[in-house]
Each structure stands twice: as structure tokens, then as C-alpha cells.
C-alpha positions in Angstrom: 320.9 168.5 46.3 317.4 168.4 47.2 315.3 165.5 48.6 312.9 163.7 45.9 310.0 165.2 47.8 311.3 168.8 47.3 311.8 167.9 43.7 309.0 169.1 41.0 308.1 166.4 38.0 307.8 167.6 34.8 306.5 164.4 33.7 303.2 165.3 35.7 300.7 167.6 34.3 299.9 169.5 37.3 303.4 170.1 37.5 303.9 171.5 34.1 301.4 174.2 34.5 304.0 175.8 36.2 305.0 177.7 33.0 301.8 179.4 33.4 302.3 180.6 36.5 304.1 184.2 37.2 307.5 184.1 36.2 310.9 186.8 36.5 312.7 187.0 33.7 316.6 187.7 33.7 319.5 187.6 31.5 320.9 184.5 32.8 318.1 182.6 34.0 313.9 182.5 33.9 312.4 182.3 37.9 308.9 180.4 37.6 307.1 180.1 40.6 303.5 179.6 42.6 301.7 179.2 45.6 301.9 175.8 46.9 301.0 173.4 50.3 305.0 172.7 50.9 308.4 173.8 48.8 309.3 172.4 45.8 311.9 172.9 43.4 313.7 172.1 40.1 316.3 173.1 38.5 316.3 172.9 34.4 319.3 173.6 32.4 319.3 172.9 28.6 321.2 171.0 26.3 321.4 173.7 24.1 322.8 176.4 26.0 325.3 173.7 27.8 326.2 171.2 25.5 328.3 168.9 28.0 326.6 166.9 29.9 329.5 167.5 33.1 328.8 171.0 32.9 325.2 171.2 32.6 325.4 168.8 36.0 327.8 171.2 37.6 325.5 174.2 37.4 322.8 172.3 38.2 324.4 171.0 41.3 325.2 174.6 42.1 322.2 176.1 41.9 320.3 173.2 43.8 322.4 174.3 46.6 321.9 177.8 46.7 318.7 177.1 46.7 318.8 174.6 49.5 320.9 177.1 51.6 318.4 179.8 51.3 315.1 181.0 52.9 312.7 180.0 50.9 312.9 176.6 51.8 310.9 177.0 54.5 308.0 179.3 52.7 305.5 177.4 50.8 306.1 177.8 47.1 307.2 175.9 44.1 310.2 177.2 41.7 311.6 176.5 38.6 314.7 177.3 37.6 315.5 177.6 33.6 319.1 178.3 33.2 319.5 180.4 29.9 322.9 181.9 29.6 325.2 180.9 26.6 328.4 181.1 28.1 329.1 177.7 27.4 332.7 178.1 29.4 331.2 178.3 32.7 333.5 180.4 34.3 333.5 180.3 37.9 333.3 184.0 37.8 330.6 184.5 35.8 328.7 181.5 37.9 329.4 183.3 40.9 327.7 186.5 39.6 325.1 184.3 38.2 324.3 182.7 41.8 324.3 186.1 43.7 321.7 187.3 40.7 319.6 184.2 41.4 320.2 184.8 45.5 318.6 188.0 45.2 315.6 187.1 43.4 314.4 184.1 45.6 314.9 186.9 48.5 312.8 189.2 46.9 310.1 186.2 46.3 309.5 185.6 50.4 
């Protein structure tokens, strides 16, 4: 996981804007990101695509740390990570391919 600093706050209205900002699109998952003084992060996944609460933690503790294990922490950008994928299972497989998909788009962002 990341430190509260490296977190962004939704509940602040300079972070929301965010959503405005460029954005890649993928089957699995919606990359926001910006220009910013330091590196920030969050990691949203909703309720409605994983409706247990264990599993929507577990992929969110799985992406936090591929994103904490990668490059970009040390460029200067904020990200937002929307999970979107249905697969309600998710299979370790499919999280796997999921991860590399995301791995390769925050490499393409520095």
C-alpha cells in the first residue's frame, strides 16, 4: 500500500478535477492522470463491478502494489485508477493479465 501522502482525496475538489484531466481508456480499467509537484495515487474499484467487499480490497491491494513497485513513483504525476472489468470471479489469471495490461500503461506514461 501506499503512504497517506501518496494517496489522492476524492473528497477534495481539487482532487476531483482529476476526471478532467487526460485519461487511457482500456477494457479492464480507466488510467486518469496529470501533471503534478510530487506522485500521487488512488486506486478506485466499484461496488458494482465487485460486489464483495473482500474482493474489491484484494484488487485494490494488488494494484496499489504494482503501482508502488513501478517507475513512476518517482516522476511527478498523479493517477487514478478506475477498475472496470466485470469478472466478478477474480481469477488470478485474469488479474495477472489485468496487472501486466496496467504495467504497460504506467511505462508508457513516464
Amino acid at each position: 500500500m501506499l503512504n497517506k501522502k501518496q494517496k489522492l482525496n476524492l473528497s477534495l475538489p481539487q482532487d476531483r478535477k482529476i476526471f478532467q484531466e487526460k485519461k487511457i481508456k482500456s477494457k479492464d480499467f480507466t488510467l486518469f492522470f496529470r501533471d503534478a509537484d510530487r506522485f500521487r495515487a488512488l486506486v478506485v474499484v466499484p461496488k458494482k463491478c465487485v460486489p464483495l467487499a473482500v474482493d474489491r480490497n484484494r484488487i485494490r491491494r494488488l494494484i496499489y502494489n504494482q503501482i508502488k513497485n513501478h517507475k513512476i513513483v518517482e516522476e511527478k504525476k498523479e493517477v487514478l485508477v478506475l477498475y472496470q472489468s466485470k469478472d466478478t470471479a477474480g481469477s488470478k489469471l485474469f488479474l495477472k493479465k489485468t496487472l501486466r495490461e496496467l504495467e504497460e500503461t504506467l511505462s508508457n506514461l513516464i
